[in-house]
N, C-alpha and C positions, 0 to 999 in steps of 0.2 A: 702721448704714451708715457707712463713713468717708469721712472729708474730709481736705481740706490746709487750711492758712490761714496767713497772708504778712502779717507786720506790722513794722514799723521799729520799732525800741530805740538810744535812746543812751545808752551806757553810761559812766563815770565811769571814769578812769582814776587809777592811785596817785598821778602826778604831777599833777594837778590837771586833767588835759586829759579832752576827751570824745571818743568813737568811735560813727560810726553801725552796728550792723549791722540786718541782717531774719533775723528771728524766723521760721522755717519750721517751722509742726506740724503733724502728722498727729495727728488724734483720730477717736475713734466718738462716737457721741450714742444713748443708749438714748431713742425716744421715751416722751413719756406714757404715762402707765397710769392707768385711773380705777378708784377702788375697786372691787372685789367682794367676792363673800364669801370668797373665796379671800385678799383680802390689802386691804394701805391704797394709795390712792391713790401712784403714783410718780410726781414728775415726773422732767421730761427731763434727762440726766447727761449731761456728759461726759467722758469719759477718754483723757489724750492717750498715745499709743501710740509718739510720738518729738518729740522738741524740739532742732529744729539752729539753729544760728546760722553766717551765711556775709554778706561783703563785699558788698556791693549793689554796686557796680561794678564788681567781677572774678569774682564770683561762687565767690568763694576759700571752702570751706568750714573754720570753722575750731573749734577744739576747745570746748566749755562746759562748763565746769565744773558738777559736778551740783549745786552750790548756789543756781546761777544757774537751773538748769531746775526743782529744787523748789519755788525762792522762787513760780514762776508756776504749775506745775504741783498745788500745794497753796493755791493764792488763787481763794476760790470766785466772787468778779468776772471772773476769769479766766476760770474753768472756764463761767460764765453768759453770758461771750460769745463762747467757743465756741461753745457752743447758739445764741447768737442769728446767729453767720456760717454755721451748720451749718445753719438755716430761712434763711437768704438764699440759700444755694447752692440749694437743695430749690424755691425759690420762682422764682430764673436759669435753675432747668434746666426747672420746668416752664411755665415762658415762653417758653423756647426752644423746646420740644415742643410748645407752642400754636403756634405760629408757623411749626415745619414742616409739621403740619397744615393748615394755612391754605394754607401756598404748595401743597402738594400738590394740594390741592382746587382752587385758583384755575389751577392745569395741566390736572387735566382738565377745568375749565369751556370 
């Protein structure tokens, strides 16, 4: 399944100063797999599919260098909370599904 996920960075600049931007990735999350005979237990992966960086208050998208997108892209704390914002969205959306069920129901009551 893929997802988005939105997080602030501030980054360090030559001259000693620092810059905020937000981090915007798209990633998949393969879920679990429990052992069979067929193979070993999998957990759940993520892999991100794009890594941008843009200005939080002009929304300027702006270039990242791919050493900046590997340093996070290849950090498996990283990659671990993707998975865990990947089961927040899955857990929002199916709260939200609960919820329009309900109102539904409580229309035709």
């Amino acid at each position: 399944m893929a997802y988005s996920a939105k997080t602030p960075m501030h980054l360090s600049l030559w001259d000693g100063g620092e810059v905020e931007v937000e981090a915007v990735i798209d990633f998949t999350v393969t879920k679990f797999r429990a052992a069979s005979l067929e193979g070993p237990e999998e957990p759940p992966m993520a892999e991100v599919s794009r890594f941008r960086l843009r200005k939080p208050r002009t929304g300027e998208w702006l270039t990242c260098p791919a050493w900046i997108e590997d340093a996070f892209t290849a950090d498996d704390s990283f990659l671990d909370w993707l998975v865990s914002e990947a089961d927040d969205q899955d857990a929002g959306a199916n709260e939200d599904a609960a919820d329009v069920a309900r109102d539904e129901r409580a229309l035709r009551a």
